[in-house]
ZABA-599449 format. One record per residue (C-alpha): residue number from 1; residue in three letters; y, x, z. Coordinates in Angstrom, 1 decimal, padded with zeros to 4 digits. Last residue first. Example, Ala and Ser with C-alpha at 12.3 -4.5 7.8 and 13.67 -1.06 7.14 Angstrom:
% residues 2
PT   resi   resn       yy       xx       zz
PT      2    SER   -001.1    013.7    007.1
PT      1    ALA   -004.5    012.3    007.8
END
This chain:
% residues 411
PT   resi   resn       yy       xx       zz
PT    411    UNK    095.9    042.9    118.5
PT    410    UNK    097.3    043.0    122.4
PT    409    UNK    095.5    043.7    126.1
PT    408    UNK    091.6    044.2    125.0
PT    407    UNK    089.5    042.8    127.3
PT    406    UNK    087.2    045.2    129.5
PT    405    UNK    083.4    044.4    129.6
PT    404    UNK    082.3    047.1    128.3
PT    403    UNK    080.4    049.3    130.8
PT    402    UNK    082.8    051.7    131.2
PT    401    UNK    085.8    049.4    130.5
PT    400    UNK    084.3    046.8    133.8
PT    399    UNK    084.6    050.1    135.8
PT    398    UNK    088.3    051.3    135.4
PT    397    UNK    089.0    047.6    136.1
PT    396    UNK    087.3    047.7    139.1
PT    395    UNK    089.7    050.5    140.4
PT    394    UNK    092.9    050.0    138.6
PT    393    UNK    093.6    047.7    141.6
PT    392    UNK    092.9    050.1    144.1
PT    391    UNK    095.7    052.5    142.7
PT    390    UNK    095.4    055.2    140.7
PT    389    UNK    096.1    059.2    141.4
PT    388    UNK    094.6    061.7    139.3
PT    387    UNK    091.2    060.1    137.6
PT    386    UNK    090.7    063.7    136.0
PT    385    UNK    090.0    065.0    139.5
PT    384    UNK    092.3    067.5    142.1
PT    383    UNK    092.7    065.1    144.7
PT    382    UNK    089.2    065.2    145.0
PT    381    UNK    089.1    068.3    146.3
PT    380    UNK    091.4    067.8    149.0
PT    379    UNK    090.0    064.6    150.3
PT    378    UNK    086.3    064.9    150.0
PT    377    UNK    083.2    064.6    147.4
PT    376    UNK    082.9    068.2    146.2
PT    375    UNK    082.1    069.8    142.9
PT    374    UNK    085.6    068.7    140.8
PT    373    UNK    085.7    070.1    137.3
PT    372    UNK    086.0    066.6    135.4
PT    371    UNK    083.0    064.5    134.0
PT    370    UNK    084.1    062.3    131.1
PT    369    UNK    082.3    059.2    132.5
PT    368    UNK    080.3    056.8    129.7
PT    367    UNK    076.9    056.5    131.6
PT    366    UNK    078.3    057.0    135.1
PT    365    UNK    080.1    057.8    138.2
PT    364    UNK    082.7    056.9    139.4
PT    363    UNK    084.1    058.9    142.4
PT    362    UNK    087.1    058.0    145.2
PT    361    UNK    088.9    060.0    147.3
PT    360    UNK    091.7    057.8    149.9
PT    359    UNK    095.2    058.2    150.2
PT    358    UNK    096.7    058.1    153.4
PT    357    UNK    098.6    055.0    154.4
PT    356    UNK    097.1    055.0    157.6
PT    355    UNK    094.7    052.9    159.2
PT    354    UNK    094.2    053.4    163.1
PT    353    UNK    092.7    055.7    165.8
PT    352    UNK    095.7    058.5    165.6
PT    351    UNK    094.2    061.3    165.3
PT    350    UNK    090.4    060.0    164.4
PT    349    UNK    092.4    059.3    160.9
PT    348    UNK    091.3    055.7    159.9
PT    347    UNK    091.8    056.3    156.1
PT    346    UNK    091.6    052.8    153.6
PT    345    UNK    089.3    051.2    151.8
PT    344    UNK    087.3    054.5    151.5
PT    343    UNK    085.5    055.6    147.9
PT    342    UNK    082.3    055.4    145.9
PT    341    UNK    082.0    053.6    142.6
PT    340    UNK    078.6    054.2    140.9
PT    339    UNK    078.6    052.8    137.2
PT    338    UNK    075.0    052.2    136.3
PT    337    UNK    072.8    052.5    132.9
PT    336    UNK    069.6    054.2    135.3
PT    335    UNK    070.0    055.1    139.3
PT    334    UNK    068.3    058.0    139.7
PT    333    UNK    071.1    059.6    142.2
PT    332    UNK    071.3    056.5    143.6
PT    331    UNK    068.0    057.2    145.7
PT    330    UNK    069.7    059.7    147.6
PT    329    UNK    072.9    057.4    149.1
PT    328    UNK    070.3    056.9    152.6
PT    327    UNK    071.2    060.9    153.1
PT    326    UNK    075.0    060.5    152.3
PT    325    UNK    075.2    058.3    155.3
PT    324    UNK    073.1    060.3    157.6
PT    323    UNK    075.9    062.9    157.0
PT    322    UNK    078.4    060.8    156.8
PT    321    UNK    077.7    059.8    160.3
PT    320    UNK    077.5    063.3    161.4
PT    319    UNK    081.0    064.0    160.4
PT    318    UNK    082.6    060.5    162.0
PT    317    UNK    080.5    061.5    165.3
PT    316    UNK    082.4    065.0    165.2
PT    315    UNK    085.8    063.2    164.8
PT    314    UNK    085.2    060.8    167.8
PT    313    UNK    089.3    059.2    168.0
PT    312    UNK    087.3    056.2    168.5
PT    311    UNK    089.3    054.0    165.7
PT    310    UNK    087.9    056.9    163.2
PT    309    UNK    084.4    056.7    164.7
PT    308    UNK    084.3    052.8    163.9
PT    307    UNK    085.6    053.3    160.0
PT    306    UNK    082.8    055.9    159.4
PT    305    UNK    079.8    053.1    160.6
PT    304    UNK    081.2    050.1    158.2
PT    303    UNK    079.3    051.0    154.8
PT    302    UNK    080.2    048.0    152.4
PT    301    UNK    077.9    047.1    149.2
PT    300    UNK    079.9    045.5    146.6
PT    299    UNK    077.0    044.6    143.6
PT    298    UNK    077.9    043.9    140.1
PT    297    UNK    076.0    042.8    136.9
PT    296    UNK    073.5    041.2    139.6
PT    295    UNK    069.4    040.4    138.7
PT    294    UNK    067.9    043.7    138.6
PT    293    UNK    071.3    045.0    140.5
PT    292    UNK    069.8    043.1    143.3
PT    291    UNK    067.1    045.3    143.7
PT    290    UNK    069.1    048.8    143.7
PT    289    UNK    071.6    046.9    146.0
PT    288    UNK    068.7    046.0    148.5
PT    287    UNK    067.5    049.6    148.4
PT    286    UNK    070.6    050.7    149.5
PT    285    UNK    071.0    048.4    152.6
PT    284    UNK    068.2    049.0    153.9
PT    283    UNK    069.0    052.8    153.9
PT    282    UNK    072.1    051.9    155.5
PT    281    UNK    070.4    050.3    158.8
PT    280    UNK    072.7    050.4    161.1
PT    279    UNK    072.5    052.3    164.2
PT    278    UNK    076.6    053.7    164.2
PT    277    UNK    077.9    050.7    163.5
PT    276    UNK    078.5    047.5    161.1
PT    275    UNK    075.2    046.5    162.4
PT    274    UNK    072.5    046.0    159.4
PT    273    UNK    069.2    045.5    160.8
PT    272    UNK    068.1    043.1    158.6
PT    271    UNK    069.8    042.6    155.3
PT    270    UNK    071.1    039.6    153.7
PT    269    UNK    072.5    039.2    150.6
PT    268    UNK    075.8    037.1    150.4
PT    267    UNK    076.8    036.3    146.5
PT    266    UNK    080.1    036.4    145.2
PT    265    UNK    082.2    033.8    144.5
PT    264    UNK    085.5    034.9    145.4
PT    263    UNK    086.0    033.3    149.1
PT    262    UNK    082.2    034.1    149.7
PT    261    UNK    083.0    037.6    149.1
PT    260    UNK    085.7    037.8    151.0
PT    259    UNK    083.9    036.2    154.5
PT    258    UNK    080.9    038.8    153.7
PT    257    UNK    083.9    041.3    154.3
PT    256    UNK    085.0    040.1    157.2
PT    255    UNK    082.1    038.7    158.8
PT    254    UNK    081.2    042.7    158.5
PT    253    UNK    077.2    043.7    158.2
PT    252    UNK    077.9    044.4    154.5
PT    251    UNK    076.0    043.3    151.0
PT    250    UNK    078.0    041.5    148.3
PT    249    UNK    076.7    040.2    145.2
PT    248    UNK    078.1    039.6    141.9
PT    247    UNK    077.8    037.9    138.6
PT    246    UNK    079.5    039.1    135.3
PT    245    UNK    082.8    037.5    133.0
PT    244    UNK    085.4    038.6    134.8
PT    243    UNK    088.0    035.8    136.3
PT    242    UNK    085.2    033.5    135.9
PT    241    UNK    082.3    034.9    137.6
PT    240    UNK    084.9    036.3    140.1
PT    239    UNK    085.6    032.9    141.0
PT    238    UNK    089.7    032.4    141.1
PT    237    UNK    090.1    032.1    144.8
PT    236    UNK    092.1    029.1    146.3
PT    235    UNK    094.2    029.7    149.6
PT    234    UNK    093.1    028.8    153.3
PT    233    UNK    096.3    029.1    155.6
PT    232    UNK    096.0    032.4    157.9
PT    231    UNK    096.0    033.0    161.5
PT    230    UNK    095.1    036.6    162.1
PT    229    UNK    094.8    036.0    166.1
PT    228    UNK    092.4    034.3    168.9
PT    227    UNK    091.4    035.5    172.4
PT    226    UNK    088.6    033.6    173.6
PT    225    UNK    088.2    033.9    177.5
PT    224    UNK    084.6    033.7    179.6
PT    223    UNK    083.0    036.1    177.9
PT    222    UNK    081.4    037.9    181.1
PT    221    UNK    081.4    041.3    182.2
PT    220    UNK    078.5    042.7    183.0
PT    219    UNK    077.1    043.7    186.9
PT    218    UNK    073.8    041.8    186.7
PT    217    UNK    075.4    038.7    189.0
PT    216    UNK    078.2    038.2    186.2
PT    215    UNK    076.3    038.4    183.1
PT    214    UNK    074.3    035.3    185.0
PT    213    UNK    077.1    033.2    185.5
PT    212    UNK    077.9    034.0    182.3
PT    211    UNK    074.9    033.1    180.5
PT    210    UNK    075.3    029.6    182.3
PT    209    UNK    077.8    028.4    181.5
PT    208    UNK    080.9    027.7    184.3
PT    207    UNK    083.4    030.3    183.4
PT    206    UNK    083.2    029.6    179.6
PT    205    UNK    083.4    025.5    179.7
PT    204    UNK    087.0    026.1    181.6
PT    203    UNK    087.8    028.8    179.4
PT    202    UNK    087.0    026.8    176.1
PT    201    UNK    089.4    024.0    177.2
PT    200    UNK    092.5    026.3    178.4
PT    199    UNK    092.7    028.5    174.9
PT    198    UNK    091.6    025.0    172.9
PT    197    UNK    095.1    023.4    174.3
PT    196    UNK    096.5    026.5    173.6
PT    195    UNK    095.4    026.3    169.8
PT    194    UNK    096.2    022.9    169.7
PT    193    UNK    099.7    023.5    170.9
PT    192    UNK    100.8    026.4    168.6
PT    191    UNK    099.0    024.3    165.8
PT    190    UNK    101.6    021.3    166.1
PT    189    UNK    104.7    023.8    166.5
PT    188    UNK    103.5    025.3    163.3
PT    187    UNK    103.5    022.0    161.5
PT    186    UNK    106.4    020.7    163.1
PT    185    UNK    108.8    023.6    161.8
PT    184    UNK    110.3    026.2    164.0
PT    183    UNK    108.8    029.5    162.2
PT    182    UNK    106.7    031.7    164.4
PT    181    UNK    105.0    028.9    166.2
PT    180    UNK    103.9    030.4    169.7
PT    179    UNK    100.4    031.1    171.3
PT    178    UNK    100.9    031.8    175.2
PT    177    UNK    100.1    035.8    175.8
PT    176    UNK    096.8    036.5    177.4
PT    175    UNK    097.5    038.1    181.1
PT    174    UNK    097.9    041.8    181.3
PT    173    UNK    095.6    044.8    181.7
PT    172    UNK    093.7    045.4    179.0
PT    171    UNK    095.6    045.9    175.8
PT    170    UNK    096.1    043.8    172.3
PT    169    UNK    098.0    041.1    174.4
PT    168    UNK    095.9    038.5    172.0
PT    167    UNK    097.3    035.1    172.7
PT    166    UNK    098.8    035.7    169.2
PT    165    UNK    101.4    034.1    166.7
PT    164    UNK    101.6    030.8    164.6
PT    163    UNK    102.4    030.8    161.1
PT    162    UNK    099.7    028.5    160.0
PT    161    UNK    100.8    025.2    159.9
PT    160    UNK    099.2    022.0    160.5
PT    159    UNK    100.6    018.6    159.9
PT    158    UNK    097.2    017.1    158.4
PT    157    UNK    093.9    018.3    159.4
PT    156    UNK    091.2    020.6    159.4
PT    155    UNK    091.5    023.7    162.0
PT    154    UNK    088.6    026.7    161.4
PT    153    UNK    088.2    029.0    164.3
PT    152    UNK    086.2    032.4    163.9
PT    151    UNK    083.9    034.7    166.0
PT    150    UNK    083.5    038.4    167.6
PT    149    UNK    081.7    039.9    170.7
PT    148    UNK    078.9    040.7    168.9
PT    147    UNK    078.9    039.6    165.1
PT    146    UNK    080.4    036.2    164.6
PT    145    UNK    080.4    033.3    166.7
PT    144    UNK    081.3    029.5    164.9
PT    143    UNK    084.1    027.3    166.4
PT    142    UNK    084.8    024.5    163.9
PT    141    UNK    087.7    022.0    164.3
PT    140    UNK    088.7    018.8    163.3
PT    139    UNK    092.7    017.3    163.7
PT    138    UNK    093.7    014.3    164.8
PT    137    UNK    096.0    016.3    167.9
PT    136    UNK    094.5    013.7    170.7
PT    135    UNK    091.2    014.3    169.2
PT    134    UNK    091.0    018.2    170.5
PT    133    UNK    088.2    017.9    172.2
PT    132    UNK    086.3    021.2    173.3
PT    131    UNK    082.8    020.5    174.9
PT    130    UNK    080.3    020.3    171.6
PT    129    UNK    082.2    023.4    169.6
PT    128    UNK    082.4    025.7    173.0
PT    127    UNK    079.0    024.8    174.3
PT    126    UNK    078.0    026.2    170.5
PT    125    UNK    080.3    028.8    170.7
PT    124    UNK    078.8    030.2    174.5
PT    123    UNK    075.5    029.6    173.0
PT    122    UNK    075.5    032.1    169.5
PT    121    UNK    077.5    034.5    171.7
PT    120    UNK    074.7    036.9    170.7
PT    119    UNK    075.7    040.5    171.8
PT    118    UNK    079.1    041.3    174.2
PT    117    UNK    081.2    044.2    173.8
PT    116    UNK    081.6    044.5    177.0
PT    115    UNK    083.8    041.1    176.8
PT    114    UNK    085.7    042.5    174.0
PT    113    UNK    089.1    042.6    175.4
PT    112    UNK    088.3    043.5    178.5
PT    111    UNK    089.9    043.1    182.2
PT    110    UNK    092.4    040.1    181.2
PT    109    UNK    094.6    039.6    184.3
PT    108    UNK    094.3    035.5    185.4
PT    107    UNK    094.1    036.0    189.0
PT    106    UNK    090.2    034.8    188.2
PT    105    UNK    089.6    037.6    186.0
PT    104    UNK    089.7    037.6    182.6
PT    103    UNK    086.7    038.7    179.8
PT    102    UNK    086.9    038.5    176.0
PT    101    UNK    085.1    037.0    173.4
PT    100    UNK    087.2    037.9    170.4
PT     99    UNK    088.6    035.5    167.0
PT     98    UNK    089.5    035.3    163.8
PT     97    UNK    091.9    032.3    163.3
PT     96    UNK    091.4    030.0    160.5
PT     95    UNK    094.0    027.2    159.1
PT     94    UNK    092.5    024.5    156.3
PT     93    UNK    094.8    023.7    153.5
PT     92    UNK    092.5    025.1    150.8
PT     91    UNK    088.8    024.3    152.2
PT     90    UNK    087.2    026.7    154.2
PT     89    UNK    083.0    026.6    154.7
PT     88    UNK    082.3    028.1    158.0
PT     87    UNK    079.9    030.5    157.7
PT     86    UNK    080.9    033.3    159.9
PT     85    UNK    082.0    035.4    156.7
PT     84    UNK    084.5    031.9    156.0
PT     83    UNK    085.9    032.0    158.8
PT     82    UNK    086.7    035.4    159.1
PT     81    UNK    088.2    035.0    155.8
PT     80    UNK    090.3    032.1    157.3
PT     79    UNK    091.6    034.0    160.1
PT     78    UNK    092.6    037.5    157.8
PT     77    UNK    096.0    036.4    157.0
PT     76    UNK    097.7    034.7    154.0
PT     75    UNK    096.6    036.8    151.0
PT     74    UNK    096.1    035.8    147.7
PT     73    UNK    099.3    036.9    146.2
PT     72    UNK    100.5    040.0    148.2
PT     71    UNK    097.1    041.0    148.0
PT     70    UNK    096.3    041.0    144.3
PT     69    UNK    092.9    040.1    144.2
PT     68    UNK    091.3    043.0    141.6
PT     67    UNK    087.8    043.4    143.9
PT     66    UNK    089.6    047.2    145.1
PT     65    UNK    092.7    044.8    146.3
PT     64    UNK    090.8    042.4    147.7
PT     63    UNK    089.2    044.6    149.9
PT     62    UNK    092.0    046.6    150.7
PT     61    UNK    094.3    043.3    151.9
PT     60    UNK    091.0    042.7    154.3
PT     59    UNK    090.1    046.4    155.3
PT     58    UNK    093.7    046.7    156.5
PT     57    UNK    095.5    048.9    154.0
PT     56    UNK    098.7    050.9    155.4
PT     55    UNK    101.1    051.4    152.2
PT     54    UNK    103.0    054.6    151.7
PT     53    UNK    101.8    054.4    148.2
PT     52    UNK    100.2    051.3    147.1
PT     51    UNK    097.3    048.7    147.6
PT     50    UNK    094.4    051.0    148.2
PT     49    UNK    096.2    053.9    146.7
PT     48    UNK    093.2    056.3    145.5
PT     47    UNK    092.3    059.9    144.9
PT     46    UNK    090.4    061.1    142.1
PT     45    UNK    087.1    062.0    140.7
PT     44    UNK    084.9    062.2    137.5
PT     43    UNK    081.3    062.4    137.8
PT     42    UNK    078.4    064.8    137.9
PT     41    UNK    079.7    066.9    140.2
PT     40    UNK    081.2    064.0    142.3
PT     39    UNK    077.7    062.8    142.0
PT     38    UNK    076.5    065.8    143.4
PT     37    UNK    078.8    066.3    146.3
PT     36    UNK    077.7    062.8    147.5
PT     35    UNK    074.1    063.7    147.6
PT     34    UNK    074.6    066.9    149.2
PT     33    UNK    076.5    065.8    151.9
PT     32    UNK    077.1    068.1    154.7
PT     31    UNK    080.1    067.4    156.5
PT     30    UNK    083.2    069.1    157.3
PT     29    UNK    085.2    068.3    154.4
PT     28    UNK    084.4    064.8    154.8
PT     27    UNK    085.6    065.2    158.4
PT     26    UNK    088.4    066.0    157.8
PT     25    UNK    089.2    069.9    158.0
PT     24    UNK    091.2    071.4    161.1
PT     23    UNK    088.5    073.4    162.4
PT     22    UNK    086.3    070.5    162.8
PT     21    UNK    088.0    069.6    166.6
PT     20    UNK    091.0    070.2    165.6
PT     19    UNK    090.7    066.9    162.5
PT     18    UNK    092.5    067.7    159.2
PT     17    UNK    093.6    063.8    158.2
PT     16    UNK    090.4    060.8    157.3
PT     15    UNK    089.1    059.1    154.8
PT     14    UNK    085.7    057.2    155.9
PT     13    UNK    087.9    054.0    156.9
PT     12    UNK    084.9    052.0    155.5
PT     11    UNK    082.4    053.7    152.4
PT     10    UNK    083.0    051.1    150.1
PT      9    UNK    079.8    051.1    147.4
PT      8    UNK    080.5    049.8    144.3
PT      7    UNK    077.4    049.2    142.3
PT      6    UNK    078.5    048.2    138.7
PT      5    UNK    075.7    047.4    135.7
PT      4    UNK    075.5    047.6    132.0
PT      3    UNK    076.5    051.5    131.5
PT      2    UNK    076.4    052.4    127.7
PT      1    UNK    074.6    055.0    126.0
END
């Protein structure tokens, strides 16, 4: 029998290095996961260069990567997919920035970078988008909030560039950094100054509303600076429908990630209480991939939780998170004429709180599969799979062959 459909399921940063705390194993290794350690069993394994060896993903370049975007082609900087998983429609030419709510205080020092990490900014931006003018540059702009203390800028205009820098100082502490063209031409000059002409006019709305005012009496920090970065020049997306042949879905509680779906064509599915963290709802998740797949050739469903313990340094939090993880992946084990794609986007070891270039494990499983000897879903064993070592490109293409839909490449 032949597979017909592809649920790829990204499980964010979960790769990690030998952790202290767990005994020196990862905490893949560490964690009990029947469900995943079955269809490993049942499937054939590997372990996986995102985008290439000794490369460190971000979960944007990894993403495209694994959807068969090369990278180094389509990508530009992560701004306008932000934009775009916020809901701002961006047209080629148009410049995003993603964005945080962030707290300074009145000597100008930046106290936190995330505002407390702030819920429902949904009023700040819209004061923001009705009291900002930024005529005198002739360009439009769209300020839309994302999840908790993030959001997105869209510029529209002529004489714009994109290769601006930072007012991000990426540490508490300091006072935001003045936005700067990178290269000296008129374009990136141009957006260096609407961007810190936007910087002051947002403030100065931001320390009078309201909601701050009253964050500020009840002891929070307030979001009364926007800190923006990942600029990026909109580029044009071959639709997946048409660069494959088969509709697709995407399911995730990341702007990011909704932002690169949109970009390629695929279709947003909502889910409600899906976080991005620890409290999300993965189970809700799940069953809305086994019920789009009655309509979808191909559903990306991204699990965020694993990726957010890794940037903590919390190693035993990671662990337990796959845990509960692997417990909402049960009902894919009687999944009928599927692929099942499981693997990381990139590591986040808890030892050093960022991506590294660490390989990642990754399983298919499936109607078609030659099933290796691998028993365990983790780092070490899976390095030991029939797949060997591919890259995230080879990924999805893997995939489309197993359920026939793979062109042939000569006569």
């Amino acid at each position: 029998m032949t597979a017909k459909k592809i649920l790829f399921v990204v499980l964010d940063g979960i790769s990690d290095r030998p952790c202290p705390e767990l005994g020196g194993l990862t905490p893949l290794a560490a964690a009990k996961k029947p469900v995943l350690d079955r269809l490993a069993r049942e499937g054939i394994c590997g372990i996986m260069d995102t985008i290439a060896a000794g490369v460190r993903p971000g979960s944007d370049t990894a993403h495209l990567a694994l959807l068969g975007y090369d990278p180094y082609k389509y990508y530009t900087g992560r701004g306008p997919l932000e934009c775009e998983g916020t809901g701002i429609h961006m047209e080629p030419g148009m410049i995003g920035f993603r964005c945080n709510y962030a707290t300074i205080a009145k000597d100008g020092i930046i106290t936190d970078r995330r505002a407390g990490r702030i819920h429902d900014t949904t009023d700040l931006s819209a004061a923001i988008q009705e009291g900002v003018d930024l005529s005198k540059f002739g360009v439009e702009f769209t300020f839309r909030s994302g999840a908790g203390h993030r959001a997105s800028l869209a510029l529209k205009g002529v004489g714009i560039g994109h290769c601006v820098s930072s007012n991000d100082p990426k540490k508490d502490g300091i006072v935001p950094l003045t936005v700067q063209p990178i290269k000296q031409t008129a374009g990136d000059e141009k957006t260096a100054a609407i961007c810190n002409e936007f910087v002051r006019q947002s403030s100065r709305i931001l320390f009078d509303h309201a909601i701050n005012q009253k964050r500020v009496k009840s002891g929070l920090n307030p979001a009364n600076i926007v800190l923006l970065r990942g600029a990026g020049e909109m580029g044009h997306f071959e639709p997946f429908t048409k660069k494959y042949g088969i509709s697709g879905s995407v399911i995730s509680a990341a702007s990011l990630i909704n932002g690169i779906g949109n970009a390629v064509g695929l279709s947003r599915v909502p889910v409600q209480g899906i976080t991005g963290s620890q409290d999300s709802n993965i189970p809700g998740k799940i069953a809305a991939a086994i019920h789009e797949l009655n309509t979808r050739d191909f559903v990306l469903v991204n699990i965020k939780g694993g990726d957010e313990s890794g940037h903590d340094g919390l190693a035993e939090q990671k662990r337990n998170f796959i845990t509960k993880t692997d417990m909402a992946l049960a009902p894919l084990l009687d999944l009928p004429e599927c692929i099942i794609i499981i693997c990381a986007d990139h590591s986040t070891p808890c030892t050093i709180r960022d991506h590294s270039a660490d390989p990642v494990p990754v399983l298919i499983h499936g109607d078609g599969v030659r099933v290796d000897d691998v028993t365990r879903f983790d780092e070490y064993s899976c390095a030991r799979g029939g797949l060997t070592r591919i890259t995230g490109a080879a990924l999805l293409a893997t995939a489309l062959d197993l359920i026939n839909k793979a062109h042939k490449f000569g006569a």
